[in-house]
N, C-alpha and C positions, 0 to 999 in steps of 0.2 A: 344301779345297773343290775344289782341279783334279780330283784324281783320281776322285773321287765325281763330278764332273762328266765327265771322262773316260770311268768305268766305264758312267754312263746313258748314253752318244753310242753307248759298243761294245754294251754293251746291245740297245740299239736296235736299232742297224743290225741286228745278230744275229736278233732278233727278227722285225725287216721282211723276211728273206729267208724266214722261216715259211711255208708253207700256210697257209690259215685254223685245218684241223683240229689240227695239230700245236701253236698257239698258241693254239689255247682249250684243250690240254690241257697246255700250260706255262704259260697264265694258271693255271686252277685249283687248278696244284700248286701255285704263287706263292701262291695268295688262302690254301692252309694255311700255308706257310712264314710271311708277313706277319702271321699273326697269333698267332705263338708267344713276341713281347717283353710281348704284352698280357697273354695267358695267363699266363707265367711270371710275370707281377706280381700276376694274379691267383688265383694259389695260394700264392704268398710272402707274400700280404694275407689271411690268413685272413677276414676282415672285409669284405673287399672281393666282393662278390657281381656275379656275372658276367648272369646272368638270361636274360633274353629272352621271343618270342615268347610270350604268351598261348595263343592258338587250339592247343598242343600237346593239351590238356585235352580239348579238341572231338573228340578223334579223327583216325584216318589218313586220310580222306576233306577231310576242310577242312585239313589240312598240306598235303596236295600240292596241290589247287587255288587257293591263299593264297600257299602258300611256293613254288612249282614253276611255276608258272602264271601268277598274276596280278600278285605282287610284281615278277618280274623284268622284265615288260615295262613295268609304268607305271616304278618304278625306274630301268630301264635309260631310257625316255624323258625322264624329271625331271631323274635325275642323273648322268646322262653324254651323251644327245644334247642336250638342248635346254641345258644348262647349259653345255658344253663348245665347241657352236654360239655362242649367248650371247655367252660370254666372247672367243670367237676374234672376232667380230664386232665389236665392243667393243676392240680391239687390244692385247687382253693376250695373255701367252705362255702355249704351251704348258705348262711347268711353271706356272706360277701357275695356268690352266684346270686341270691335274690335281689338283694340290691343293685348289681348290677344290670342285671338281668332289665327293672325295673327304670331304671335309669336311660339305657338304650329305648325302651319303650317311652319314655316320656320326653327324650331328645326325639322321636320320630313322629312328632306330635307340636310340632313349633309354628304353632299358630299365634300364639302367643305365652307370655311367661305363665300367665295365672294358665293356659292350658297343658303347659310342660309342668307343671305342680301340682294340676289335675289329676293327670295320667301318669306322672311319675306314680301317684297313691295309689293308681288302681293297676299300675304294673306289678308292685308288690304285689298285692293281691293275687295275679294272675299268676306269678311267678310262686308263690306261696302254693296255691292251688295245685303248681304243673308238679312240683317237688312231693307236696302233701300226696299225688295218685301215685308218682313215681315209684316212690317209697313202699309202698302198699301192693307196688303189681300191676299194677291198674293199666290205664288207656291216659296218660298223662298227656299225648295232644289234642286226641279227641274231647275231650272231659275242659281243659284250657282254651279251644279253641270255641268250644261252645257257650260258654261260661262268657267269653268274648261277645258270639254273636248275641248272644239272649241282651247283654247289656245295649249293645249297639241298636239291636233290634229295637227297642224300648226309647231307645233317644231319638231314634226315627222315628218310631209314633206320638211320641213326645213333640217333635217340628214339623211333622205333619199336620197336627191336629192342632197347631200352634198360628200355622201358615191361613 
């Protein structure tokens, strides 16, 4: 447990000396990395259906202003500023706010289990992210909320270009 608790401190720090830009694009790579234990369980489970998103079906006009748009701001509002505010208020810690934080996010994502396991890993992230600008000053929902879209953004053209 030390060193895992070690590795998040250097982590960190690493992180807080970021720009904003350079760490909403090391968050993003993170939000893929984070969700490759999920994935990988969900191809090893044949059975196991990963799902998501309805509105794909609607067309590329309602993905992007759904997925692109309007998800990440009420999202990044629900569950990571107001929930992470919340919590800190409330005198819990840090980790326990991200995790939860993270948690809410991947409970409002129940499309499926393998997608609640998805998203749970990339709430961290997000929640890591919103803490990481916080900490520093920064613009912690703008910097989170975007971090959100760019991913989203990407998995749209990802089933666009799929379809």
């Amino acid at each position: 447990m030390k060193t895992i608790e070690r590795y998040w401190v250097s982590s960190v720090a690493w992180a807080t000396k970021l720009p904003s830009l350079p760490l909403m694009l090391v968050a993003l790579l993170l939000t893929y990395v984070a969700t490759a234990p999920a994935l990988v369980l969900a191809l090893a489970k044949s059975d196991l259906s990963i799902g998501g998103p309805e509105f794909v079906k609607h067309g590329l006009g309602p993905m992007i202003l759904i997925g692109c748009l309007i998800a990440p701001v009420l999202e990044t509002a629900v569950n990571q500023w107001a929930c992470i505010r919340l919590l800190n208020r409330f005198g819990c810690g840090t980790a326990t706010a991200i995790v939860v934080s993270a948690l809410f996010f991947g409970l409002g994502h129940t499309y499926s289990l393998a997608y609640v396991l998805v998203t749970f890993n990339i709430g961290l992230v997000l929640a890591a992210t919103f803490v990481i600008e916080d900490r520093r000053g920064g613009s912690p929902f703008l910097v989170t909320m975007a971090v959100h879209a760019m991913r989203n953004g990407m998995t749209t053209v990802y089933y666009a270009l799929s379809v």
